[in-house]
C-alpha positions as CSV (number, residue, x, y, z in Angstrom):
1,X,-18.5,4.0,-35.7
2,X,-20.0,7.4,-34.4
3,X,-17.5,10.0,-33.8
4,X,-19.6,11.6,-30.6
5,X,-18.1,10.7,-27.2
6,X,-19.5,7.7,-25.8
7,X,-21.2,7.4,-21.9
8,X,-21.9,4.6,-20.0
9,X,-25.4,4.3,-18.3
10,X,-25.5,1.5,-15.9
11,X,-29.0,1.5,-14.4
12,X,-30.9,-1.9,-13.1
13,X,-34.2,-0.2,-14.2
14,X,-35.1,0.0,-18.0
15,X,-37.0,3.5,-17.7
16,X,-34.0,5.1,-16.0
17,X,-31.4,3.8,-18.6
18,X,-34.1,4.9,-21.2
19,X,-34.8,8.2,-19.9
20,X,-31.3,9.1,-19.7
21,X,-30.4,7.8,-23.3
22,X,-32.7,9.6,-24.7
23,X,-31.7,13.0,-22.9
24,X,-27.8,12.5,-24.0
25,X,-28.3,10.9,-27.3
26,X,-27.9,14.4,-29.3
27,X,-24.9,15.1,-27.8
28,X,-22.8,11.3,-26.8
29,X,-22.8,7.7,-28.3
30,X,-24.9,5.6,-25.4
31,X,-23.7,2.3,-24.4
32,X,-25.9,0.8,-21.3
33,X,-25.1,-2.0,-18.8
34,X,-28.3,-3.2,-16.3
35,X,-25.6,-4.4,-13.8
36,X,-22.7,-3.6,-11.9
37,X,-20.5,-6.4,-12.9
38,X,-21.5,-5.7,-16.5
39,X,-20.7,-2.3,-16.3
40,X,-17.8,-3.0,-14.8
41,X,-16.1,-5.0,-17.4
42,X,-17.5,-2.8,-20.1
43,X,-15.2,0.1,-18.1
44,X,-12.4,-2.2,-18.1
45,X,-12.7,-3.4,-22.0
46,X,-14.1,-0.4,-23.7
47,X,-11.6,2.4,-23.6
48,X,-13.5,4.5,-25.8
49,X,-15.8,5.5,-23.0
50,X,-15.4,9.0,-22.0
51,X,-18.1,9.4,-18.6
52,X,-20.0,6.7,-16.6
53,X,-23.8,7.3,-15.1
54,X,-23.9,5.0,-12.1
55,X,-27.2,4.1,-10.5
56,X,-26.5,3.4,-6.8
57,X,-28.6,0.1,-6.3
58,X,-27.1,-1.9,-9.4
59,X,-27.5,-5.8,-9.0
60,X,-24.3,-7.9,-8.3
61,X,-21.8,-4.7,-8.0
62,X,-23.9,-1.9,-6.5
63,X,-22.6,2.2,-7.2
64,X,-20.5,2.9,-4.5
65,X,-18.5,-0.2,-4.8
66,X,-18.2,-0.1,-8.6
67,X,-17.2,3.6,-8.2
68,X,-14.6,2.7,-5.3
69,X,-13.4,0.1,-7.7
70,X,-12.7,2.7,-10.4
71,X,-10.4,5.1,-8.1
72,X,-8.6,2.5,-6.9
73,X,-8.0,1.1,-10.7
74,X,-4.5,0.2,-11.9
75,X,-5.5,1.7,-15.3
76,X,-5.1,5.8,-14.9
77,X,-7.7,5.7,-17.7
78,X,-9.8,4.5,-15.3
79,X,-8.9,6.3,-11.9
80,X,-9.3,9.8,-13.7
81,X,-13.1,8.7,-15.8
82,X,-15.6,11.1,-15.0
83,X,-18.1,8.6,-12.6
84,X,-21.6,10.2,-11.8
85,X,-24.2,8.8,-9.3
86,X,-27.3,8.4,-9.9
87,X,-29.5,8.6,-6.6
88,X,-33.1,9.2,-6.0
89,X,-34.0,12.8,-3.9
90,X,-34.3,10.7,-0.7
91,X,-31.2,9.1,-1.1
92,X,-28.8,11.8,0.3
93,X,-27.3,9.4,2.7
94,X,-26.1,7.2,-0.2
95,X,-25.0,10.0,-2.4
96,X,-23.1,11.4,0.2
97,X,-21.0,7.3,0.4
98,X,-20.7,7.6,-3.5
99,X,-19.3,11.0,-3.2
100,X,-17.1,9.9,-0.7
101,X,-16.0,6.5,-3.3
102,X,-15.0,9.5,-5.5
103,X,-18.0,9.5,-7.7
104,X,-17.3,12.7,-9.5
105,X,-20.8,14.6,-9.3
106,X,-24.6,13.2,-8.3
107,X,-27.7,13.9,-10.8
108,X,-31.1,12.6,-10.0
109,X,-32.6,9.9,-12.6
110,X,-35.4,12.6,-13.5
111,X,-32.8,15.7,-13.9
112,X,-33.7,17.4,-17.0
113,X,-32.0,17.4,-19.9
114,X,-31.4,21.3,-20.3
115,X,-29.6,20.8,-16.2
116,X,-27.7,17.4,-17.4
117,X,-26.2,18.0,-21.1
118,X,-23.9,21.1,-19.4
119,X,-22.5,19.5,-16.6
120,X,-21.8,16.5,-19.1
121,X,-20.3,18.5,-21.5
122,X,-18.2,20.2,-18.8
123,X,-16.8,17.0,-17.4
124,X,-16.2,15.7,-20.9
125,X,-13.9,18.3,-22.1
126,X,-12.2,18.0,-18.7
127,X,-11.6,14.2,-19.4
128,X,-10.4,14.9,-23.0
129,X,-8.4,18.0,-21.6
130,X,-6.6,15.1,-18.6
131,X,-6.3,12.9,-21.4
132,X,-4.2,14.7,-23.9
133,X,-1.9,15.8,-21.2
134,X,-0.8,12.7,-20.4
135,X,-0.2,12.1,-23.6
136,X,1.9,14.5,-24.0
137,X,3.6,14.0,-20.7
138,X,4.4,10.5,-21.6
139,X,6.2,12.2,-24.9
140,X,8.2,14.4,-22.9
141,X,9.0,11.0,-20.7
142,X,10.0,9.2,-23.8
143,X,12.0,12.0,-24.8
144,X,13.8,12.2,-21.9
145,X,14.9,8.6,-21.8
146,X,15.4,7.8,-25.3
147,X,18.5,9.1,-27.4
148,X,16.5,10.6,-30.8
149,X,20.0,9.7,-32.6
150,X,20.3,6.0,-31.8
151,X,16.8,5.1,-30.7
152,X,18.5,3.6,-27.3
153,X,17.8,4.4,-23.6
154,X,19.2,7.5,-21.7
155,X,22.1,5.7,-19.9
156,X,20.0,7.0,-16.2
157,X,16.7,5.1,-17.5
158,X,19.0,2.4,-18.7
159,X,20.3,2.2,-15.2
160,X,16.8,2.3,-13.5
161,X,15.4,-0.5,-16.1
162,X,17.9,-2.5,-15.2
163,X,17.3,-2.6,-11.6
164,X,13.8,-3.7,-12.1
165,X,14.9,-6.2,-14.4
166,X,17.7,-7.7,-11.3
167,X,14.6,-7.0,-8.9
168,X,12.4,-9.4,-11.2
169,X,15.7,-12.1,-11.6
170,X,16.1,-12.6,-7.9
171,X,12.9,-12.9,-7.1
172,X,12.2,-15.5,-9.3
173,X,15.5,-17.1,-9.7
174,X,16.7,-16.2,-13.1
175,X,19.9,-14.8,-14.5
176,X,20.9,-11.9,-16.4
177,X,23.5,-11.2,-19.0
178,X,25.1,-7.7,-19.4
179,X,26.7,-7.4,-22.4
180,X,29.5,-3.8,-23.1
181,X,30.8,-4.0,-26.5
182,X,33.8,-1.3,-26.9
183,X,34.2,-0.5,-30.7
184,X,37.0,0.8,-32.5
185,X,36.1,2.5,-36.1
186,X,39.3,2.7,-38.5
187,X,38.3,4.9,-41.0
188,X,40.9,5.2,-44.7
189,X,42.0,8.3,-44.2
190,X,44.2,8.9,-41.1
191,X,43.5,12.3,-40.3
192,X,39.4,13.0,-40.5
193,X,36.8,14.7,-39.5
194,X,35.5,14.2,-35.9
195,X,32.0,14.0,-36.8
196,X,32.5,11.5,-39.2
197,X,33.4,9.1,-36.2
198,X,30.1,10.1,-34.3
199,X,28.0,10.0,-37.4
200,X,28.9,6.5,-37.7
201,X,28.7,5.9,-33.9
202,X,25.1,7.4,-33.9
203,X,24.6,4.5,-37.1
204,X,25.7,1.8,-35.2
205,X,23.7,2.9,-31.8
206,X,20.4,2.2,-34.8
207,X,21.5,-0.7,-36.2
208,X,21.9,-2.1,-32.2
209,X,18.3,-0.8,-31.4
210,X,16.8,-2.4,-34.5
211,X,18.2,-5.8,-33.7
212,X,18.1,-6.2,-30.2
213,X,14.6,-7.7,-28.8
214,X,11.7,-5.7,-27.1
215,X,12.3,-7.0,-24.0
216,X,15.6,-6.4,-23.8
217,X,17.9,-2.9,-22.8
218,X,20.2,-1.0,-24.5
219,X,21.9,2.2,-24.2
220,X,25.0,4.0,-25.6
221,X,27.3,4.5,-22.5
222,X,30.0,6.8,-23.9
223,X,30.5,7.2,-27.8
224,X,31.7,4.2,-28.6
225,X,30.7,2.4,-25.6
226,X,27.6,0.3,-26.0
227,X,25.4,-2.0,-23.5
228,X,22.8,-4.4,-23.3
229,X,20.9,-6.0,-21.1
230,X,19.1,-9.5,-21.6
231,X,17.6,-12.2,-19.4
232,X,19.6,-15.4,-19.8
233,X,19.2,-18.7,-19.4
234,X,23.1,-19.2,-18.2
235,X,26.4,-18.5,-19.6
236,X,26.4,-20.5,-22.8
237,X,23.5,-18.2,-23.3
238,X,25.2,-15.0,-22.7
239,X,28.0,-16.0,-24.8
240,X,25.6,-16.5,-27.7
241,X,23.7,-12.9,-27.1
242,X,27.4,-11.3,-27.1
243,X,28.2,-13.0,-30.5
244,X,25.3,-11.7,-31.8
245,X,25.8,-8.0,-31.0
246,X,29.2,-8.4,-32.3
247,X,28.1,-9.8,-35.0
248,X,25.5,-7.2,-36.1
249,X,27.9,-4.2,-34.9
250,X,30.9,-5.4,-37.5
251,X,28.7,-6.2,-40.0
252,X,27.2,-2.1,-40.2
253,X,27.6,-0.8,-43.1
254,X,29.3,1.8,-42.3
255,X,31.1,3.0,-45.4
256,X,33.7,2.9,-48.3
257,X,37.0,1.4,-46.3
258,X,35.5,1.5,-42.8
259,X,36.5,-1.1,-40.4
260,X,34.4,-2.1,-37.3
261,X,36.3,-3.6,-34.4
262,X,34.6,-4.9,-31.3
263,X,36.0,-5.8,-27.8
264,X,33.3,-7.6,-25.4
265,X,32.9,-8.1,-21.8
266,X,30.1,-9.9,-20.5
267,X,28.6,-10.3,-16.3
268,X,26.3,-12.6,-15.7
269,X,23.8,-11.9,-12.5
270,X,24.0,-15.5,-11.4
271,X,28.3,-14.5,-10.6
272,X,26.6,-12.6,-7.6
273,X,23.1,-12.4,-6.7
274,X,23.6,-9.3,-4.6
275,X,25.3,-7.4,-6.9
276,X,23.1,-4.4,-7.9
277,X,22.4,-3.1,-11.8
278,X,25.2,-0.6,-11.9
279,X,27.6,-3.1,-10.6
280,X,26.6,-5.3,-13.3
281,X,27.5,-2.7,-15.9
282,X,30.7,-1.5,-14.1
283,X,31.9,-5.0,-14.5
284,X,30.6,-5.8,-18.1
285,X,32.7,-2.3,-18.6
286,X,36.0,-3.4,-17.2
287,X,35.8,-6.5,-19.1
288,X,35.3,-5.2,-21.9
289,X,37.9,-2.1,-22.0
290,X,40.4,-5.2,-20.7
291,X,39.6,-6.8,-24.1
292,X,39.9,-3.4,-25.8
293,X,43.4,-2.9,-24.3
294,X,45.0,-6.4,-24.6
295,X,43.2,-5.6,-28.4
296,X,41.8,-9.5,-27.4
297,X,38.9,-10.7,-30.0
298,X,38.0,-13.0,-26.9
299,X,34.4,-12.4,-25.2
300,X,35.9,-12.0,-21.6
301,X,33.2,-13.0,-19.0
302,X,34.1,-14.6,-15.5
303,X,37.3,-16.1,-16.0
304,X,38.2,-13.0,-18.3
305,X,40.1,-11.1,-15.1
306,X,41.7,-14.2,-14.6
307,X,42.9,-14.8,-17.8
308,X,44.5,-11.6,-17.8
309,X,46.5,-12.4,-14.9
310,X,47.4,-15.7,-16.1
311,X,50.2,-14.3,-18.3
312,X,51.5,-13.1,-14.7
313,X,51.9,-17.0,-13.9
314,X,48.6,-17.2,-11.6
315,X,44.6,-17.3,-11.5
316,X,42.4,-15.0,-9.7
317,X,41.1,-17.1,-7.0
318,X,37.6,-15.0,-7.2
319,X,37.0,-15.5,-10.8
320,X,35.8,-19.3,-11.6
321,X,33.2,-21.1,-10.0
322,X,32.0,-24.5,-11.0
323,X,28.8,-23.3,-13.5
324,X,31.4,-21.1,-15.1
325,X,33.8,-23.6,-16.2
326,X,31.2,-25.7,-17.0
327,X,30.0,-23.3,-19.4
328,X,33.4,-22.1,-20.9
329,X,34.2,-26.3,-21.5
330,X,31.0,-26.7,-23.2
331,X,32.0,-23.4,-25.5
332,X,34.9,-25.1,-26.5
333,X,37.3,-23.0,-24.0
334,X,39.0,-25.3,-21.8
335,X,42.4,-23.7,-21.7
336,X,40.9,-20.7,-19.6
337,X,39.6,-23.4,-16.9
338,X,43.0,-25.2,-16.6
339,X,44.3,-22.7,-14.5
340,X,41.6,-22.5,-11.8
341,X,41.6,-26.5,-11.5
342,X,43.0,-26.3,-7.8
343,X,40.4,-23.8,-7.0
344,X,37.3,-26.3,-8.4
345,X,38.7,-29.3,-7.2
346,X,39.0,-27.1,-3.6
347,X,35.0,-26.7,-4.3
348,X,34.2,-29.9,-5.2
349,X,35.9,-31.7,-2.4
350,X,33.0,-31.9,-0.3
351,X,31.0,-33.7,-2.6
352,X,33.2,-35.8,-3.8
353,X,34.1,-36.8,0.0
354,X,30.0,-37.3,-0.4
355,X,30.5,-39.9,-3.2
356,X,33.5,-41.6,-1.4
357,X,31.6,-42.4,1.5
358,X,28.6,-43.6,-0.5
359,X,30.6,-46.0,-1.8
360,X,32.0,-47.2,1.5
361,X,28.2,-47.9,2.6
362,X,27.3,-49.7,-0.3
363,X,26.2,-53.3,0.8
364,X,28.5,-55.6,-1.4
365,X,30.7,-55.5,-4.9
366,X,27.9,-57.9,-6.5
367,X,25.1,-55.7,-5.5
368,X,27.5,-53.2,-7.0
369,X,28.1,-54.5,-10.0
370,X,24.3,-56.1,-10.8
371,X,23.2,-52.7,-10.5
372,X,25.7,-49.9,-11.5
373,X,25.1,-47.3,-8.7
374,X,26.2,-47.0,-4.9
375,X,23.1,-45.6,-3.3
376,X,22.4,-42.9,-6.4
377,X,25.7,-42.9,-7.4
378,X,26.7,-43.9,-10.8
379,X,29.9,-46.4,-11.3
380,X,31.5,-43.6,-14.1
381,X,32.7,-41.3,-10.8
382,X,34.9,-43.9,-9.6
């Protein structure tokens, strides 16, 4: 592969395309597209192209249009190319439209080669210049909104990713699971060093980053205060994500005598639809420094407030909904939907005031009883 920066020649004509190949080829790799569509998706698939020569009556995609479609690019690769027109010497009506489109300069198709190498070169070196700013820029971005010492997210771009991600979930009608996870490190001596702690906190923040998928956030919120952020398909499905990051924080090797301890609160995006990011964490917070208090190896989600005020004698009334307890049965945790019963059967009432009067309409017992069901309704809800 040639290591000379490569140009794009879109010309209809063979002679033009020619012509100009053969004044840049010294200096730039040549690739050439007779077409406006073809050149088009050569800008789009070929990032190694540095400059575009446009002839302004291309078949299919003409100039202007093809340079309007590169300004108004998604790609900032392509906004910012370098796009000349190529227009005859009577054509000073359309090279005033392409430079309008944002066609970067305007060269005739007989422009010699000692006027055209120079101005190439110039707008080159710009391109290459734009380029490696923005790389750098996005470094600094990086940076800023990852933590070096535990390869998680800034706890602000944490935040900010977050909302996108509950922007994306009501839109389309998913759910998310926020998962804190406060963690207590008992180290053998009693008396130690304080950076021995954050050394080991800075080891688990890595060990969370590694396992954790792409897709998904993570940040360190204080220093032994973690957080991640997954779509879900539900609750048994946020219970099974906060298993797994306790799992992988107490299993850290972390050292000669050291014991991991992990306290986990979980909130779920489908528990209120119009809560916003940060409320999500604030409440996957105070669940989880309840279970850090109460020193409960529980996963407190929903019911977990409740739960805590069960040993006062009484439920939250705001805590359990009917997909909750659902959920916590099929988990094996029915104890924690026993007291909330009056509550669900208070929200099932309607519907099963639905099913009673079904039954009532339902034409006869045999018709019943040949066929199971009252009008969709099966014989097991009786």
């Amino acid at each position: 592969m040639s290591d000379k920066p490569r140009i794009l020649v879109a010309a209809e004509s063979r002679i033009v395309r020619a012509r100009l190949a053969q004044s840049i080829r010294d200096r730039y790799d040549v690739r050439e597209a007779s077409d406006g569509e073809a050149a088009w998706q050569a800008l789009l698939l070929d990032p190694t192209i540095r400059l575009a020569l446009i002839a302004l009556d291309l078949p299919k995609v003409d100039g202007v249009e093809l340079i309007a479609r590169l300004r108004s690019a998604k790609a900032q690769r392509l906004r910012e190319l370098p796009a000349v027109a190529i227009a005859g010497a009577d054509e000073s009506q359309a090279r005033g439209r392409a430079l309008a489109a944002g066609a970067t300069d305007a060269i005739e198709a007989d422009i010699p080669a000692a006027d055209l190498n120079p101005r190439l070169d110039v707008m080159v070196k710009l391109s290459a210049t734009r380029e490696a700013l923005a790389a750098s820029r996005s470094a600094l971005e990086s940076a800023r909104t990852v933590d070096p010492e535990t390869n998680l997210l800034q706890p602000a771009f944490f935040d900010r990713q977050l909302e996108r991600m509950v922007s994306y979930s009501r839109r389309h009608v998913t759910d998310i699971a926020v998962v804190c996870v406060c963690v207590d490190i008992s180290l053998p001596q009693a008396s130690t060093w304080e950076l021995e702690v954050e050394q080991r906190a800075r080891l688990l923040g890595r060990s969370l980053a590694a396992a954790i998928r792409l897709e998904d956030l993570a940040t360190r919120l204080d220093r032994l205060e973690f957080c991640v952020a997954a779509q879900s398909d539900g609750l048994s499905s946020a219970l099974g994500l906060a298993a797994r990051l306790r799992k992988i924080l107490e299993n850290v090797d972390a050292g000669s005598g050291v014991e991991i301890w992990t306290f986990v609160g979980v909130a779920c995006l489908s528990e209120d639809m119009r809560a916003s990011a940060e409320q999500l964490r604030q409440v996957s917070q105070k669940r989880a420094q309840q279970a850090q208090a109460a020193r409960s190896r529980r996963i407190v989600l929903g019911a977990g407030e409740g739960a805590a005020a069960d040993n006062q004698g009484h439920a939250d009334a705001g805590s359990m909904d009917v997909n909750l307890a659902l959920a916590l049965i099929r988990a094996g945790r029915e104890a924690e939907v026993v007291p909330h019963l009056p509550r669900l059967l208070h929200q099932l009432r309607p519907l099963l005031t639905l099913v009673r009067k079904q039954k009532e309409l339902a034409p006869s017992k045999k018709e019943t009883a040949a066929h199971g069901y009252l009008q969709g309704v099966p014989r097991t809800l009786d």
